[in-house]
N, C-alpha and C positions, 0 to 999 in steps of 0.2 A: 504494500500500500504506500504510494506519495502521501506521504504529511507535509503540506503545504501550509507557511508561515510567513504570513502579510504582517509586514511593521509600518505604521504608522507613526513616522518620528516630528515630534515639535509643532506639534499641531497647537500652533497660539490662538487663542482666543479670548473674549471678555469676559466676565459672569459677577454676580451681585454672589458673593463667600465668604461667610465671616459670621460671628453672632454680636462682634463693637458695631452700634450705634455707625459708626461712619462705614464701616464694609458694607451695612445695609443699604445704603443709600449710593454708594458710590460702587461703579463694577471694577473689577479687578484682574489685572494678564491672569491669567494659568494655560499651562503648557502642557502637553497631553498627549501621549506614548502609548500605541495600542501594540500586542501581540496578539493574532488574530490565527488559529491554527484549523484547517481542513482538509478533507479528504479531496487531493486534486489528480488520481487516477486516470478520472475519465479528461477530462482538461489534457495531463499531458498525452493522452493517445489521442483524441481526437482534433486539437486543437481549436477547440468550440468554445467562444465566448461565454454563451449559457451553461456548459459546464464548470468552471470560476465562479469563485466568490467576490464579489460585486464589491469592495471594498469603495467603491466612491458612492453609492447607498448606503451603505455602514456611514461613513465618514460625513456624510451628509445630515445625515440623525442624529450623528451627536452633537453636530458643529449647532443645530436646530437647540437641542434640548438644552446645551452649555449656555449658548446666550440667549435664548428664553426665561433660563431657570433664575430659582434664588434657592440660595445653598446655604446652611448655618456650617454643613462642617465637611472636609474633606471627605469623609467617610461615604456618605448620602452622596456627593455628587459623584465620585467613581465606584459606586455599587448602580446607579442609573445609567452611565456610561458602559458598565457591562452585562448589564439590562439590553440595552442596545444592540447588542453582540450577541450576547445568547438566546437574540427571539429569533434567530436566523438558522433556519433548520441545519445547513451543512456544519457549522461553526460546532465543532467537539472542543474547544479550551480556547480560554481567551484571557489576558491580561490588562491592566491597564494602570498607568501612573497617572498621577495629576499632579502638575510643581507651582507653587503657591511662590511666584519670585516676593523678594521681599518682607516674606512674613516675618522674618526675625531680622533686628537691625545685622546684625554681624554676618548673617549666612546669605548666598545666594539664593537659596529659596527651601524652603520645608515641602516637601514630596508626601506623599500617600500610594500603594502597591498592592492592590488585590488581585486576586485572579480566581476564574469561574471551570470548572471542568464540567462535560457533560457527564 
């Protein structure tokens, strides 16, 4: 069997995250890492678009959900983001980070890393 693994790297986007009074109000970068893993068998034999997984669909959904949503905590918004991933029948495991830049003065950004198996 091909196990086929689509990465998703640095997908920047806005989002309202945070539970301070000013995060609520004001949206904030987060940065967004998918590993995205399927059964791609039929794809490499036949070369058939329909058989792939559509990752610009996925990718589309979340970019949708990110900057629609409002999120109190790291947590809640990357268990939605792999929400996203695992309503997609082919998708058997899926990963995903979120990087919060700036959350702490000294560090480049505070991360969050879940991941989903079928």
């Amino acid at each position: 069997m091909a196990n086929a693994i689509i990465n998703v790297t640095n997908l920047r986007l806005r989002t309202f995250i945070g539970f301070n009074p000013e995060e609520r109000e004001k949206k904030q970068d987060v940065v967004i890492n998918l590993e995205i893993h399927y059964p791609a068998d039929e794809a490499c034999k036949t070369d058939e678009v329909e058989q792939a997984l559509n990752y610009k669909v996925i990718t589309k959904e979340v970019i949708n959900l990110v900057e629609q949503g409002h999120f109190l905590l790291l947590e809640k918004l990357v268990a939605e983001i792999l929400a996203v991933c695992h309503k997609h029948p082919s998708v058997h495991y899926a990963k995903a980070r979120v990087d919060k830049p700036h959350a702490l003065r000294f560090a480049d950004s505070v991360s969050l890393t879940l991941d989903w198996v079928k």
